[in-house]
C-alpha positions as CSV (number, residue, x, y, z in Angstrom):
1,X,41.3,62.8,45.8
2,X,39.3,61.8,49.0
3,X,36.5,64.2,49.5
4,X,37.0,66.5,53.4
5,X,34.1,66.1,56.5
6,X,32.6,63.4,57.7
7,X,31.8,60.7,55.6
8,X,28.0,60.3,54.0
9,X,25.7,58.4,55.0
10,X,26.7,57.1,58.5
11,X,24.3,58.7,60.4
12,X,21.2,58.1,58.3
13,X,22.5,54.1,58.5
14,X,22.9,54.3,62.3
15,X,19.5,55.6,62.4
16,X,17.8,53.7,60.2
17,X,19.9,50.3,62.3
18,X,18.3,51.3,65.2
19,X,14.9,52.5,64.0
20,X,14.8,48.8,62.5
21,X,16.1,47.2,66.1
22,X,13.1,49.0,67.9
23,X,10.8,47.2,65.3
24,X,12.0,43.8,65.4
25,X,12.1,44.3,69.1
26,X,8.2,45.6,69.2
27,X,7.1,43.0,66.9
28,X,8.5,39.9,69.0
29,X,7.4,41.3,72.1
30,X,3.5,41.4,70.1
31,X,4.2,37.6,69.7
32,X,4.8,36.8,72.5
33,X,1.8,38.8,74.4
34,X,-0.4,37.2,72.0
35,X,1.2,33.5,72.6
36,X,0.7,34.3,76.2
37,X,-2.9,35.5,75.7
38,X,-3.7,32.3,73.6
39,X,-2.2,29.9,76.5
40,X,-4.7,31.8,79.3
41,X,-7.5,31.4,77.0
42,X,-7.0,27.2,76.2
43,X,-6.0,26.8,79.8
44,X,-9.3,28.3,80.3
45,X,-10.9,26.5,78.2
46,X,-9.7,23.2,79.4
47,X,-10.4,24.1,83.1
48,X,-14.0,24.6,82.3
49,X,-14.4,21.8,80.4
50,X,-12.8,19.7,83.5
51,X,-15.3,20.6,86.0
52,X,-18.6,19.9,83.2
């Protein structure tokens, strides 16, 4: 016989779903700021090394 209420666990795993969405989204965003970062520092880099 099916157990009555709502059924278990469905808001922990929505939760936990989106919980896990913020942190993939966080972490790929942190790439790419640092990818970004990387390609001002070498364009630096080479720019300087141009005018010596």
């Amino acid at each position: 016989m099916p157990k009555k209420g709502k059924a278990k666990n469905t808001v922990n795993k929505a939760k936990h779903s989106k919980l896990m969405n913020q942190k993939i989204t966080k972490l790929a965003l942190q790439k790419k700021k640092h990818k970004e970062r990387l390609k001002t520092i070498i364009k630096k880099i080479n720019d300087s090394k141009e005018k010596t």
